[in-house]
PDB file of N, CA, C and O in Angstrom:
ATOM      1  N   UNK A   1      48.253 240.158  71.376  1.00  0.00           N
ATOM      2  CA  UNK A   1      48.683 239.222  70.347  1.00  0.00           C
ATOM      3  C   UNK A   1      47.570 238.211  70.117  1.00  0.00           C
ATOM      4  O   UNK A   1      46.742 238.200  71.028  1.00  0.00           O
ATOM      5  N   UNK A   2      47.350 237.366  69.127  1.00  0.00           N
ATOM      6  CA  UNK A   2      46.348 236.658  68.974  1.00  0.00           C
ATOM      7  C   UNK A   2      46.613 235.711  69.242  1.00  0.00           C
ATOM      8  O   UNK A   2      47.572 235.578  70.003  1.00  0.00           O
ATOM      9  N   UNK A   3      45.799 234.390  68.688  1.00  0.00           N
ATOM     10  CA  UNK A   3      45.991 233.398  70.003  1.00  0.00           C
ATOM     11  C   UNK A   3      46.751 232.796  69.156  1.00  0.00           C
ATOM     12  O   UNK A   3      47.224 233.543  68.300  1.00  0.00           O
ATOM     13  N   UNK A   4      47.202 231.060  69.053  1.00  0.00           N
ATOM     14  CA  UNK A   4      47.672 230.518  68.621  1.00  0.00           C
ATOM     15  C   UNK A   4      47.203 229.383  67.747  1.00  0.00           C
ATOM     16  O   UNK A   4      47.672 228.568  66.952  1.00  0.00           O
ATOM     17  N   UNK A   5      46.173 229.689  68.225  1.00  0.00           N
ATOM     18  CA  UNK A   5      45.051 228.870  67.103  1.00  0.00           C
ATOM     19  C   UNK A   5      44.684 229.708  65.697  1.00  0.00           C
ATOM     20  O   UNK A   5      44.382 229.118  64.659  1.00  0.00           O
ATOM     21  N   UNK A   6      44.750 231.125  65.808  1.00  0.00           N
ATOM     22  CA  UNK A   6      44.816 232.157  64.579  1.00  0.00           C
ATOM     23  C   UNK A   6      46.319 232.688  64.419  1.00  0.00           C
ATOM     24  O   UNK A   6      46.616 233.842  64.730  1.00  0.00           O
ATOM     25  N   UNK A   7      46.705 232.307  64.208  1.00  0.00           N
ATOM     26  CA  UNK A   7      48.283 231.983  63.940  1.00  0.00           C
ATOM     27  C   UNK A   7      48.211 231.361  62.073  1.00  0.00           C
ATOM     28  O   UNK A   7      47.710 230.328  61.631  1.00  0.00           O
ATOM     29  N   UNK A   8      48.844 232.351  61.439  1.00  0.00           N
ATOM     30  CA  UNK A   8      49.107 231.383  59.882  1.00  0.00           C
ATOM     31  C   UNK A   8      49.982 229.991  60.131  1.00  0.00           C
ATOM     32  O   UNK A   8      50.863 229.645  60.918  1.00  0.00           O
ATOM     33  N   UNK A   9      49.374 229.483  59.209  1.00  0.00           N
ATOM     34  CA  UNK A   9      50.105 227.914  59.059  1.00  0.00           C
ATOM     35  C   UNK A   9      50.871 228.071  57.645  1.00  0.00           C
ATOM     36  O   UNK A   9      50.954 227.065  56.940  1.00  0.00           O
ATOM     37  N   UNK A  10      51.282 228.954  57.319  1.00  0.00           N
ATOM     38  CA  UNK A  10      51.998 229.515  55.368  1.00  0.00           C
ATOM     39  C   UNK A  10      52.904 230.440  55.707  1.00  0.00           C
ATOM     40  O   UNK A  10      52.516 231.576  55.433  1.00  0.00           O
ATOM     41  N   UNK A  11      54.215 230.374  56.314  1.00  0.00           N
ATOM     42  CA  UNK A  11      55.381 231.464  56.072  1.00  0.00           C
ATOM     43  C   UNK A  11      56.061 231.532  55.370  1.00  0.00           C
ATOM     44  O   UNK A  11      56.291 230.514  54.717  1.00  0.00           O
ATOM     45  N   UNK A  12      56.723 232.640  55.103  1.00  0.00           N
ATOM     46  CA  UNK A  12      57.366 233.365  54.156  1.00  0.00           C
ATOM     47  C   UNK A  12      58.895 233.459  54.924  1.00  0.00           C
ATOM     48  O   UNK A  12      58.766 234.172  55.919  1.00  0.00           O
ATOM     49  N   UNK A  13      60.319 232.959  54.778  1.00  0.00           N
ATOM     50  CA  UNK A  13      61.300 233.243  55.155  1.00  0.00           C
ATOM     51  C   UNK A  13      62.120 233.820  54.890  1.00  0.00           C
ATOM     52  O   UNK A  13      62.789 233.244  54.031  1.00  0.00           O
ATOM     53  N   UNK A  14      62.599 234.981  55.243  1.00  0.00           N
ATOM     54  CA  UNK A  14      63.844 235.953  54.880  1.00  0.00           C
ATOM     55  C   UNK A  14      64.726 235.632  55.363  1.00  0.00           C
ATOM     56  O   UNK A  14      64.305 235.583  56.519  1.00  0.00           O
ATOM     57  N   UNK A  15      66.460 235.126  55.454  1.00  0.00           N
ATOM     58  CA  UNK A  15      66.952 235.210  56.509  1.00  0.00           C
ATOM     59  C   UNK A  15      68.964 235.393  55.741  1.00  0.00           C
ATOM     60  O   UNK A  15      69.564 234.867  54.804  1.00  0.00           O
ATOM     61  N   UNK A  16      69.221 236.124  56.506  1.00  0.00           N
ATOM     62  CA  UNK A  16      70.405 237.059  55.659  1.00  0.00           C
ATOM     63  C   UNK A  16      71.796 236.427  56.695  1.00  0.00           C
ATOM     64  O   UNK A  16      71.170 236.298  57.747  1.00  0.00           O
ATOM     65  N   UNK A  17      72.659 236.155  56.897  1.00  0.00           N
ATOM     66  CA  UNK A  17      73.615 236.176  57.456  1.00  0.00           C
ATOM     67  C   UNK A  17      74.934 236.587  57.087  1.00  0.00           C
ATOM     68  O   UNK A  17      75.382 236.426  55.952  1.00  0.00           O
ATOM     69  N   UNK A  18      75.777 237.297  58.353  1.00  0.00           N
ATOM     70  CA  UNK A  18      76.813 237.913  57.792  1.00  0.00           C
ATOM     71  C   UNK A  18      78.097 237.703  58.903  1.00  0.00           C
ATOM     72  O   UNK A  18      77.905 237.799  60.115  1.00  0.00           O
ATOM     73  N   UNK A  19      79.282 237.436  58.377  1.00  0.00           N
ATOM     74  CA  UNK A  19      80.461 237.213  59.211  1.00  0.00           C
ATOM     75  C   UNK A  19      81.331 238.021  58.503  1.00  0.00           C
ATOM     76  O   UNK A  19      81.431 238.258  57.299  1.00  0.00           O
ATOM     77  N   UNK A  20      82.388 238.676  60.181  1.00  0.00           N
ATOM     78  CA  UNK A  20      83.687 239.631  59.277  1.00  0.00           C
ATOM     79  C   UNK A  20      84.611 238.509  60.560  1.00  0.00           C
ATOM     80  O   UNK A  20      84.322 237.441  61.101  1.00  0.00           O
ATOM     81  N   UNK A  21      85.889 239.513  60.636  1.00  0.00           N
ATOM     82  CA  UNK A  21      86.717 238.902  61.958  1.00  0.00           C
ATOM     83  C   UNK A  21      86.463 239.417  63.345  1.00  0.00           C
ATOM     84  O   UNK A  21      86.543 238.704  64.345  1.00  0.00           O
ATOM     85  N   UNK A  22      86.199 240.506  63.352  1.00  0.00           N
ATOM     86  CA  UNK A  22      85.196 240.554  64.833  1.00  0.00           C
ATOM     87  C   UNK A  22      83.591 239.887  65.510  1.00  0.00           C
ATOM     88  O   UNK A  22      83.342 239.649  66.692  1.00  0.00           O
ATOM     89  N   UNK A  23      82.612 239.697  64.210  1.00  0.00           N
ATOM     90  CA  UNK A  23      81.812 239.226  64.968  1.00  0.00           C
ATOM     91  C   UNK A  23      81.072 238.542  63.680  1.00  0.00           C
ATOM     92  O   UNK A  23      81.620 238.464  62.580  1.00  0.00           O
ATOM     93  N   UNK A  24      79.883 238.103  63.930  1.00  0.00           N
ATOM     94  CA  UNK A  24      78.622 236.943  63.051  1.00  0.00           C
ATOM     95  C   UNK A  24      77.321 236.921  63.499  1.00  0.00           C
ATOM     96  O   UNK A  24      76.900 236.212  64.414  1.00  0.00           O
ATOM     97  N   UNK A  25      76.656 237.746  62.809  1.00  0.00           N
ATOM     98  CA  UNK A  25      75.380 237.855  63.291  1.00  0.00           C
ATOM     99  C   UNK A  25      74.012 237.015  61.835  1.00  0.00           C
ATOM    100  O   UNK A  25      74.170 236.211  60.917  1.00  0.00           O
ATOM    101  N   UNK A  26      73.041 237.636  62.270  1.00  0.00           N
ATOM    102  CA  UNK A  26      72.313 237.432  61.260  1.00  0.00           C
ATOM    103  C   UNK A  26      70.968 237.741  61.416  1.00  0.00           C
ATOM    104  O   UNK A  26      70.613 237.792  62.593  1.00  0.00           O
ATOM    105  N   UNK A  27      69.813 238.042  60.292  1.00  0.00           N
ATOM    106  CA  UNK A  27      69.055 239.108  60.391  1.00  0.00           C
ATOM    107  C   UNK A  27      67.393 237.894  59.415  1.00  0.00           C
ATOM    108  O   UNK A  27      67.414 237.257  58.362  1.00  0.00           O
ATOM    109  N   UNK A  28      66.568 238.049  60.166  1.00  0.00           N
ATOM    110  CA  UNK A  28      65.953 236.985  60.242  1.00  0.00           C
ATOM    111  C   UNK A  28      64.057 237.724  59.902  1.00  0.00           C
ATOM    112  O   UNK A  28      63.719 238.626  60.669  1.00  0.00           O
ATOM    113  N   UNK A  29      63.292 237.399  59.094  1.00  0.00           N
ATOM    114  CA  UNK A  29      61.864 238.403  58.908  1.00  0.00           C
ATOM    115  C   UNK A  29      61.242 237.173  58.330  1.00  0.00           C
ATOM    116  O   UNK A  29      61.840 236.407  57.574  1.00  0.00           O
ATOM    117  N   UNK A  30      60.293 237.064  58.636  1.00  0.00           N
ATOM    118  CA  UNK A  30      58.740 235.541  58.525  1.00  0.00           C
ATOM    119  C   UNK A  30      57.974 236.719  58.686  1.00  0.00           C
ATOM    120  O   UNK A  30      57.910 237.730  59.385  1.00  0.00           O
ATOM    121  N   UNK A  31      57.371 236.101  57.654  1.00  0.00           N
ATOM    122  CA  UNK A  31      55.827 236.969  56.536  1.00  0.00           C
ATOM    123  C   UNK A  31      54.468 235.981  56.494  1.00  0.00           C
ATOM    124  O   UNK A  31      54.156 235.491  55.409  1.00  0.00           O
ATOM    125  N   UNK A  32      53.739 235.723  57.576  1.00  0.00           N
ATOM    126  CA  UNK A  32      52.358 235.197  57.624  1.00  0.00           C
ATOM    127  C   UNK A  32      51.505 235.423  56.666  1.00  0.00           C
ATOM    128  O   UNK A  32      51.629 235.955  55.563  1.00  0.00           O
ATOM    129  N   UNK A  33      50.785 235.042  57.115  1.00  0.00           N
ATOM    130  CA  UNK A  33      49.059 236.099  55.549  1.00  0.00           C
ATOM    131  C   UNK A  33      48.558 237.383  56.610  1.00  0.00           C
ATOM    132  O   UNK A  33      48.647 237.490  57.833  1.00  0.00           O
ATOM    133  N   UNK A  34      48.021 238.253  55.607  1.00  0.00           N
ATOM    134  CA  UNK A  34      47.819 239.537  56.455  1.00  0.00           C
ATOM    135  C   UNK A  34      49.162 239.966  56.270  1.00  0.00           C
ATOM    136  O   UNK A  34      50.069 239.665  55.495  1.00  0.00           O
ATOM    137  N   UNK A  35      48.922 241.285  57.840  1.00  0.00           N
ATOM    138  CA  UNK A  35      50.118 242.207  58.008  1.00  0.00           C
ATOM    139  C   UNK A  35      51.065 241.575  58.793  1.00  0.00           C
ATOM    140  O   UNK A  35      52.020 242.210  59.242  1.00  0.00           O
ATOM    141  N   UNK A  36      50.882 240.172  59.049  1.00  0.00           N
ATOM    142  CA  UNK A  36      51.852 239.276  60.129  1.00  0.00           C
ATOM    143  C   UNK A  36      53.044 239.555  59.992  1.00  0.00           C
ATOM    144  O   UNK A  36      53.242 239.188  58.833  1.00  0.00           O
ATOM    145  N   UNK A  37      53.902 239.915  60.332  1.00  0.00           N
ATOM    146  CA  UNK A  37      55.539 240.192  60.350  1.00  0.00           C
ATOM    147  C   UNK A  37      56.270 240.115  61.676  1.00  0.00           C
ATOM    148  O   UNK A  37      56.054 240.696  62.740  1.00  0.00           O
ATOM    149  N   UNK A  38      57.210 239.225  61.313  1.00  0.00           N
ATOM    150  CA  UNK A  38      58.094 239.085  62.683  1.00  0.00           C
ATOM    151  C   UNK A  38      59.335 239.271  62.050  1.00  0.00           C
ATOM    152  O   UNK A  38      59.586 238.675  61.003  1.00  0.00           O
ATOM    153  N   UNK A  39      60.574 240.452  62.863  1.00  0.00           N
ATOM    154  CA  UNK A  39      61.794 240.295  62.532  1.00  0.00           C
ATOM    155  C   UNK A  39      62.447 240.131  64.115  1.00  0.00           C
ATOM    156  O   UNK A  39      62.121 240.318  65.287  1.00  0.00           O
ATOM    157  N   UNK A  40      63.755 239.581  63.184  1.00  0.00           N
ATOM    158  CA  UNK A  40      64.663 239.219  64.340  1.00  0.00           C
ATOM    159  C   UNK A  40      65.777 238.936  64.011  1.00  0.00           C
ATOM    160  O   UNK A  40      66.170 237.993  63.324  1.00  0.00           O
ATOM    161  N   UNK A  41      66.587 240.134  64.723  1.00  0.00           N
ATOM    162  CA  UNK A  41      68.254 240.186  64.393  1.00  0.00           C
ATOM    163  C   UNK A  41      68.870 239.447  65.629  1.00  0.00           C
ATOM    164  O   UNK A  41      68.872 239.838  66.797  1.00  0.00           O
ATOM    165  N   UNK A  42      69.445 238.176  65.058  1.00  0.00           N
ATOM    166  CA  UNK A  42      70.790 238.036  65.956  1.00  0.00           C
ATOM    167  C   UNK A  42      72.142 238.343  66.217  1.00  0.00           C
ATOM    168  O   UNK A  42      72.592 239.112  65.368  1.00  0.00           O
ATOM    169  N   UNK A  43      73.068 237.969  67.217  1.00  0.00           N
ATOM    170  CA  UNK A  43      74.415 238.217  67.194  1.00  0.00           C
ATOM    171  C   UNK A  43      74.761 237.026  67.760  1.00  0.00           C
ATOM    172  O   UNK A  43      74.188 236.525  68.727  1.00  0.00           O
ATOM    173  N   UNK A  44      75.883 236.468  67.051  1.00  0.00           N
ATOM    174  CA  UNK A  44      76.201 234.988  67.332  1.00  0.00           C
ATOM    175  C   UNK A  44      77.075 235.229  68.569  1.00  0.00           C
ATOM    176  O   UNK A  44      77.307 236.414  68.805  1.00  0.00           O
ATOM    177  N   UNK A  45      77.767 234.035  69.661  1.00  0.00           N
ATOM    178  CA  UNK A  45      78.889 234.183  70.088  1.00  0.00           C
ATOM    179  C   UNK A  45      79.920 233.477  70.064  1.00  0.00           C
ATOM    180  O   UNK A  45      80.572 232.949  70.965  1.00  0.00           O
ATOM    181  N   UNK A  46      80.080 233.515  68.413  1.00  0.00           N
ATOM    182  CA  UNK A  46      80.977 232.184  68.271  1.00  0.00           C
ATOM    183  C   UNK A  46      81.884 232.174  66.775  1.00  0.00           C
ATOM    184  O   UNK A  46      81.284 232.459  65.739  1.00  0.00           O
ATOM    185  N   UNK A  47      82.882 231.940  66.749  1.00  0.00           N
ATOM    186  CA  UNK A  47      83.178 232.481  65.172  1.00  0.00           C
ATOM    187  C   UNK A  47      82.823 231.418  64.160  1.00  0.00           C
ATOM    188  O   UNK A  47      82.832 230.191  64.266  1.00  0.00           O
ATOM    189  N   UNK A  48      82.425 232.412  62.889  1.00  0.00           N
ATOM    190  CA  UNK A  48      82.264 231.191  62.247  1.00  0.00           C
ATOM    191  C   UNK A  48      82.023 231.991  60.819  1.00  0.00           C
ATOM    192  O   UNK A  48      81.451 233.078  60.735  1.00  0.00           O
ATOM    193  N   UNK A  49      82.679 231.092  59.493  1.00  0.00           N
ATOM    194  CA  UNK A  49      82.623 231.229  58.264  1.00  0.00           C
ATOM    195  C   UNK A  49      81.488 232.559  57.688  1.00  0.00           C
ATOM    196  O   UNK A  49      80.912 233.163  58.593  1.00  0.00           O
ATOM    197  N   UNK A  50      81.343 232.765  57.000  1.00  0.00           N
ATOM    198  CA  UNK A  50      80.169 233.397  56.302  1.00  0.00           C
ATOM    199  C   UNK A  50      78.823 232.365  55.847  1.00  0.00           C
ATOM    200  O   UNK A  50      77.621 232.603  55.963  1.00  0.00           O
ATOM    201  N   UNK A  51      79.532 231.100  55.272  1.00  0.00           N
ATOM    202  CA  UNK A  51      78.796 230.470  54.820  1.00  0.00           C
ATOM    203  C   UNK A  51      77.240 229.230  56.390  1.00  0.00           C
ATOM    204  O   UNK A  51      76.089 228.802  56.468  1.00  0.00           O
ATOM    205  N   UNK A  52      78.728 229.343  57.266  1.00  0.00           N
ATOM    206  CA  UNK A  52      78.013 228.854  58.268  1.00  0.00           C
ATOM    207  C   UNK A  52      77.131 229.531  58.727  1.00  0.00           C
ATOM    208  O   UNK A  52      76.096 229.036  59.173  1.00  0.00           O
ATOM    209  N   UNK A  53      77.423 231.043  58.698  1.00  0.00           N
ATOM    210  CA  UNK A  53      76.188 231.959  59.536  1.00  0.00           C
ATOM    211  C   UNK A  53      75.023 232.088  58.663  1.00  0.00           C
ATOM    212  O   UNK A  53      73.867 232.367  58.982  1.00  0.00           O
ATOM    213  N   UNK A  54      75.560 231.816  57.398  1.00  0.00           N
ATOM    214  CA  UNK A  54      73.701 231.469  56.656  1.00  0.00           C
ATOM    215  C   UNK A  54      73.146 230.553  56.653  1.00  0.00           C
ATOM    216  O   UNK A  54      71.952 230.585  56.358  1.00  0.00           O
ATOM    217  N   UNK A  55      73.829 229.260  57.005  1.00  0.00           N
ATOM    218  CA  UNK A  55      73.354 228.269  57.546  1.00  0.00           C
ATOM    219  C   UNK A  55      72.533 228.262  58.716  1.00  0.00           C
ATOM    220  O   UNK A  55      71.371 227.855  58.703  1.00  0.00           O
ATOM    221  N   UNK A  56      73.277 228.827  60.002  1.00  0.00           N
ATOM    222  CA  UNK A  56      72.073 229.226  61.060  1.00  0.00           C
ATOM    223  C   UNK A  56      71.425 230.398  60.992  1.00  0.00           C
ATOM    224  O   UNK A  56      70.624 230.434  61.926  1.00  0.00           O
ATOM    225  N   UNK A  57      71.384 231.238  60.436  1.00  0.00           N
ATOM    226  CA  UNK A  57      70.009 232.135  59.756  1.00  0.00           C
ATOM    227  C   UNK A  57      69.099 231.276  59.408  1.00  0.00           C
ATOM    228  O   UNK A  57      68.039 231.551  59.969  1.00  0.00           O
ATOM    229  N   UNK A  58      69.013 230.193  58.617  1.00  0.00           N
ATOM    230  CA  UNK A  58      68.087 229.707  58.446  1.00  0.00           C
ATOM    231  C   UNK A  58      67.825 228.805  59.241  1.00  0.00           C
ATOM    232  O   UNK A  58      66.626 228.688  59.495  1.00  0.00           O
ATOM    233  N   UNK A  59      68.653 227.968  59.841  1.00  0.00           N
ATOM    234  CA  UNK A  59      68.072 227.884  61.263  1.00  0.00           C
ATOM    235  C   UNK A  59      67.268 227.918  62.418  1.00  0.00           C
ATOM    236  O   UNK A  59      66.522 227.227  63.112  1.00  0.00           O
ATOM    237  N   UNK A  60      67.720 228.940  62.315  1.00  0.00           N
ATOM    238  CA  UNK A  60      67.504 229.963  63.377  1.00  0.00           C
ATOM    239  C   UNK A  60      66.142 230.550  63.156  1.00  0.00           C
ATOM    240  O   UNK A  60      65.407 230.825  64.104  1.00  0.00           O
ATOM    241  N   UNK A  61      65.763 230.766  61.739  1.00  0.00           N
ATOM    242  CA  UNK A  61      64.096 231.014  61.408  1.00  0.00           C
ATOM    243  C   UNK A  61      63.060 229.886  61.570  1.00  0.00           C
ATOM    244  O   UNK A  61      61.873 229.900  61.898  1.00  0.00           O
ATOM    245  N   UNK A  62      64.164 228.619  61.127  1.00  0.00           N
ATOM    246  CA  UNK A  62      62.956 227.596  60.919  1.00  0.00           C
ATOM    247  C   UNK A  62      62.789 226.975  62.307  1.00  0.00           C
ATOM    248  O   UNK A  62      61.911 226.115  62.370  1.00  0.00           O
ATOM    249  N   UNK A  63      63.402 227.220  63.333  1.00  0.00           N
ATOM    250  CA  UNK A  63      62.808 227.000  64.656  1.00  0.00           C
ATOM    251  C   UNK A  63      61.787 228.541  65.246  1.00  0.00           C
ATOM    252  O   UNK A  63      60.765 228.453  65.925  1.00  0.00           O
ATOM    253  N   UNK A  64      62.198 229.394  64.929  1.00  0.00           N
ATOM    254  CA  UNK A  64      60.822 230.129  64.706  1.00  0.00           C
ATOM    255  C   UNK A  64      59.556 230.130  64.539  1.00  0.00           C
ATOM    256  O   UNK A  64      58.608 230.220  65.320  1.00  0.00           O
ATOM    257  N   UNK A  65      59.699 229.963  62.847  1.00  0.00           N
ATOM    258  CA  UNK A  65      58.429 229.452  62.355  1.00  0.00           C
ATOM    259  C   UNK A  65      57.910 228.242  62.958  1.00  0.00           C
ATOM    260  O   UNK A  65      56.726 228.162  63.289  1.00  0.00           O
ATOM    261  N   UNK A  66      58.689 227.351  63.109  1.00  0.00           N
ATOM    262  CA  UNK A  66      57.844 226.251  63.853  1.00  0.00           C
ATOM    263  C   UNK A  66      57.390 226.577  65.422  1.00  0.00           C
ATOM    264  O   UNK A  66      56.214 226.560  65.789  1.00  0.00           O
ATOM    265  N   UNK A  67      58.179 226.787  66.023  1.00  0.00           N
ATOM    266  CA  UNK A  67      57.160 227.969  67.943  1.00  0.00           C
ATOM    267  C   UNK A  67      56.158 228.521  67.292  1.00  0.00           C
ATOM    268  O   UNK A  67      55.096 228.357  67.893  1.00  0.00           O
ATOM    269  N   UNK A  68      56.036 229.279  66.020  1.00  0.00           N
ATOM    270  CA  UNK A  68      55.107 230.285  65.642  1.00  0.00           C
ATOM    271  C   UNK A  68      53.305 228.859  65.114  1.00  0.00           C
ATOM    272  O   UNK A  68      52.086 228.977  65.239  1.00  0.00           O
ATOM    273  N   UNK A  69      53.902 228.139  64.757  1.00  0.00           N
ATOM    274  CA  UNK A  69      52.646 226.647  64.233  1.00  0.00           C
ATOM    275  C   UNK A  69      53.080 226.738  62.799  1.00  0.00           C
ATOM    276  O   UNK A  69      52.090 226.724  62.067  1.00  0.00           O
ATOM    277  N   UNK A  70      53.891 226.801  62.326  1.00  0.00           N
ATOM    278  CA  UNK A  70      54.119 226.830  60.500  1.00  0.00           C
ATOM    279  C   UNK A  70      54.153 225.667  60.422  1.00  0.00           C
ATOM    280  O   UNK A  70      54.758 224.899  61.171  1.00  0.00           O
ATOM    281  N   UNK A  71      53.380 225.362  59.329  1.00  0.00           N
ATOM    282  CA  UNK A  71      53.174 224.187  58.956  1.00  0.00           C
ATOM    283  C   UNK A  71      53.411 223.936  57.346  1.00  0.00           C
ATOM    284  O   UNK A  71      53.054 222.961  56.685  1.00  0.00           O
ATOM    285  N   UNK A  72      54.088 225.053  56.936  1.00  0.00           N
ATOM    286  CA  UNK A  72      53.897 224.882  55.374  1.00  0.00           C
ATOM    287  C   UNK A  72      54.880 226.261  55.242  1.00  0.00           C
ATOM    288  O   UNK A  72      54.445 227.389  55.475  1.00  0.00           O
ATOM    289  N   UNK A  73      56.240 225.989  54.839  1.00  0.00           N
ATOM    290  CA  UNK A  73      57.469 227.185  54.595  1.00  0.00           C
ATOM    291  C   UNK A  73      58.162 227.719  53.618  1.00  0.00           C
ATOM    292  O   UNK A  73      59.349 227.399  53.557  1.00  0.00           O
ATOM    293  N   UNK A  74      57.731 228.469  52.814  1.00  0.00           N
ATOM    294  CA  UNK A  74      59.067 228.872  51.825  1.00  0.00           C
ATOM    295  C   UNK A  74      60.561 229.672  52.676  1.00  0.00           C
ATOM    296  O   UNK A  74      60.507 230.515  53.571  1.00  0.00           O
ATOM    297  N   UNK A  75      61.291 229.322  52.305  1.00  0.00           N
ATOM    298  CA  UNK A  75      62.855 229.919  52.491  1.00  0.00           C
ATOM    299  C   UNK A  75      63.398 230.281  51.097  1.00  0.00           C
ATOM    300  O   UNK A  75      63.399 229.662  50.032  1.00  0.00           O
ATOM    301  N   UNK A  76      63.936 231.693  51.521  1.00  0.00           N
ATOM    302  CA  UNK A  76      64.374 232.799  50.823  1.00  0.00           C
ATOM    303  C   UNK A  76      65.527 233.146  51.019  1.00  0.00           C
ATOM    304  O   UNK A  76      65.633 233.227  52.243  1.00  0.00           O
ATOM    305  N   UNK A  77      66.625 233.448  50.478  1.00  0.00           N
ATOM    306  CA  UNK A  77      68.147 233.996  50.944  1.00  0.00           C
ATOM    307  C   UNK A  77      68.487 234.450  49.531  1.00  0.00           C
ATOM    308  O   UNK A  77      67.955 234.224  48.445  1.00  0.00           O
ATOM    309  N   UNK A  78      69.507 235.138  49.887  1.00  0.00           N
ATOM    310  CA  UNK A  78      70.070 235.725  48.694  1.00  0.00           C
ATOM    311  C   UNK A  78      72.022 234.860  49.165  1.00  0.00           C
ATOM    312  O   UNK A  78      73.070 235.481  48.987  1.00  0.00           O
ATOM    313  N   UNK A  79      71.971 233.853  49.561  1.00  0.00           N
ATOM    314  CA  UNK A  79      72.583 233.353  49.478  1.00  0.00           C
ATOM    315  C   UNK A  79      72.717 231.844  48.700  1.00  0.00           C
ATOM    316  O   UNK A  79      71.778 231.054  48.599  1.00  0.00           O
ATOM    317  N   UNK A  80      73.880 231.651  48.253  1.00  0.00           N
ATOM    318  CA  UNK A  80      74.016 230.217  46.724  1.00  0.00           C
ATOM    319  C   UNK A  80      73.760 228.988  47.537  1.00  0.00           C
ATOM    320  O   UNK A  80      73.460 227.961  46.929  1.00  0.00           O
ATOM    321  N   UNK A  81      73.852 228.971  49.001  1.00  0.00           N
ATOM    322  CA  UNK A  81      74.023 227.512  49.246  1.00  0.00           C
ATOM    323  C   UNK A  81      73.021 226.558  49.340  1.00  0.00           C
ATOM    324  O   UNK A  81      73.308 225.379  49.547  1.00  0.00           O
TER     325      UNK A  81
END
């Protein structure tokens, strides 16, 4: 892996979340410059709305991107909120 000093400071955020009555997960992809790609699916353990689990999807990326050194973020969802 490279170091952390060559690390992009410009991500790209995908982050999808989904709730039924059994469970709430959510599905998470940051796009660096280059071929940089990180995905990452979670599974919550906790119930919660639909709307809440896209709430921590994004979340849940933007403490990502920031461990990762982002310093500069677009966020993406195909969700209204």
């Amino acid at each position: 892996m490279t170091s952390q000093q060559d690390l992009p400071t410009k991500w790209v955020i995908y982050a999808d979340g989904s709730s039924n009555k059994t469970a709430c997960g959510a599905g998470v992809v940051l796009e660096g410059s280059g071929d940089l790609v990180l995905e990452k699916t979670l599974k919550f353990e906790f119930n919660a709305t639909n709307n809440q689990v896209e709430y921590e999807a994004i979340l849940a990326s933007l403490h990502l991107a920031h461990d990762m050194g982002a310093r500069e973020i677009t966020c993406k969802s195909n969700s209204s909120l």
